[in-house]
C-alpha positions as CSV (number, residue, x, y, z in Angstrom):
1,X,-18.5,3.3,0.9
2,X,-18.2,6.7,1.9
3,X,-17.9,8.9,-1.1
4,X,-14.9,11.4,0.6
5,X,-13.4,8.4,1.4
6,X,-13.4,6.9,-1.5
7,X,-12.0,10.3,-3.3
8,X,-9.4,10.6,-0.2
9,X,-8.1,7.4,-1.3
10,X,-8.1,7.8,-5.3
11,X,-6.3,10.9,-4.4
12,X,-3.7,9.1,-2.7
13,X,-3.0,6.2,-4.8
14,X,-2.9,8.4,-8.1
15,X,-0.7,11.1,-5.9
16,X,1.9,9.0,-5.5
17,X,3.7,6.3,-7.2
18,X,3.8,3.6,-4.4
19,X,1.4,3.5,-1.7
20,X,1.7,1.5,1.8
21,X,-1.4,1.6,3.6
22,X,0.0,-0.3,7.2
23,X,-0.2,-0.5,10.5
24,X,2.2,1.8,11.7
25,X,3.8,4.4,10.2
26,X,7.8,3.9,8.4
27,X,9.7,4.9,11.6
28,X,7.5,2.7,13.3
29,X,5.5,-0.3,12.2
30,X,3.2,-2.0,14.2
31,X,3.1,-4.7,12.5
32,X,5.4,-7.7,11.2
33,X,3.6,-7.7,7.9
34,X,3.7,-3.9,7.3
35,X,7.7,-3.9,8.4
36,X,8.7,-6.2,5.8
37,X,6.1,-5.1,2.6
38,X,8.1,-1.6,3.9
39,X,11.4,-3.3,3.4
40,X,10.2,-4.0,0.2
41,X,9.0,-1.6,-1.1
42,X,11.6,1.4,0.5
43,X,15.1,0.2,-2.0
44,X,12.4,1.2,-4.8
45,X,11.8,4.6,-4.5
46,X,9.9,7.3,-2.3
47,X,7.0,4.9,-0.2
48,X,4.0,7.2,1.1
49,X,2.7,5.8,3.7
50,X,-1.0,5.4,5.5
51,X,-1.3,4.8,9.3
52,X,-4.7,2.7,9.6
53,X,-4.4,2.8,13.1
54,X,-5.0,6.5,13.1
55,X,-8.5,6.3,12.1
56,X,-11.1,3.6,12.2
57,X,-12.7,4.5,9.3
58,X,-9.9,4.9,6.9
59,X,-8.4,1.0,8.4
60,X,-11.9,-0.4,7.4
61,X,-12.7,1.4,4.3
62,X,-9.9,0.5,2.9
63,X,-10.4,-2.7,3.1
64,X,-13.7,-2.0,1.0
65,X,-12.2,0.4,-1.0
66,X,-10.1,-2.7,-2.7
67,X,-11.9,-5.6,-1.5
68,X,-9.1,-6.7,0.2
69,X,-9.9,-8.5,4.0
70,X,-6.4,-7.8,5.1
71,X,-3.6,-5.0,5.6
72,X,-1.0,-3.8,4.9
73,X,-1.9,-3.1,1.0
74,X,-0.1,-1.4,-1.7
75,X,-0.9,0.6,-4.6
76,X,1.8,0.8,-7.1
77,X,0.9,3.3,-9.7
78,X,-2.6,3.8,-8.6
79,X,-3.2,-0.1,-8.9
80,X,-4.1,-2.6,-6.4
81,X,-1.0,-4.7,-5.8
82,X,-2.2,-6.8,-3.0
83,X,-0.2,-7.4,0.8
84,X,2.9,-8.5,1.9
85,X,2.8,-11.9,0.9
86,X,2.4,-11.2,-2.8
87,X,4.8,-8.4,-2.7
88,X,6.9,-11.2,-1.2
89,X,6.3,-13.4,-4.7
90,X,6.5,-10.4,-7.2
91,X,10.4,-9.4,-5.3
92,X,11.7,-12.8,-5.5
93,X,10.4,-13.1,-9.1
94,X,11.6,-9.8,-9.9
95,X,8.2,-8.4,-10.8
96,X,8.1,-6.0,-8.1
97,X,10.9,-3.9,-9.4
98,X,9.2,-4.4,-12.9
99,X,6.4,-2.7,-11.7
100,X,7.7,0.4,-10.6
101,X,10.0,1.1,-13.3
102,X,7.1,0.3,-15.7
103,X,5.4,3.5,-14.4
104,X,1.9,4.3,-14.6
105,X,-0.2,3.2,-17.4
């Protein structure tokens, strides 16, 4: 992996408590999957949020960066969460909310 890339991304996921990398952007997901982990996540708190589809290289290295095949992904509290089907899981289990409130460790 690229090493800017990889300290562009550790500089995003530590900037902020919960990062969406999507397809899209919040006003306008291009995606199913990014719309709803966005619905998710947004009753939470502040959601920063990564347009993939802006640049190649940041939609694949990514994907390295957490070896993780598919997106959207989140980062809550500069850990690797996983995509919209587990954010899915930890909301309905209350988890999700545990997680933010928990803060970083």
């Amino acid at each position: 992996m690229d090493p800017t890339l990889k300290a562009q991304f550790d500089e995003t996921v530590k900037s902020h408590p919960i990062v969406l990398f999507m397809k899209g952007n919040a006003l306008f997901p291009q995606c199913g999957f990014s719309a709803r982990a966005l619905q998710l996540l947004q009753p939470l708190g502040q959601v920063h949020t990564v347009d993939v589809l802006a640049d190649p290289a940041v939609r694949q290295g990514i994907k390295d960066y957490s070896n993780w095949p598919t997106i959207p992904q989140v980062y809550i509290h500069g850990k690797f969460v996983g995509g919209s089907d587990i954010l899915m899981e930890l909301d309905q289990s209350g988890e999700l909310q545990a997680l933010v409130a928990a803060g970083p460790k």
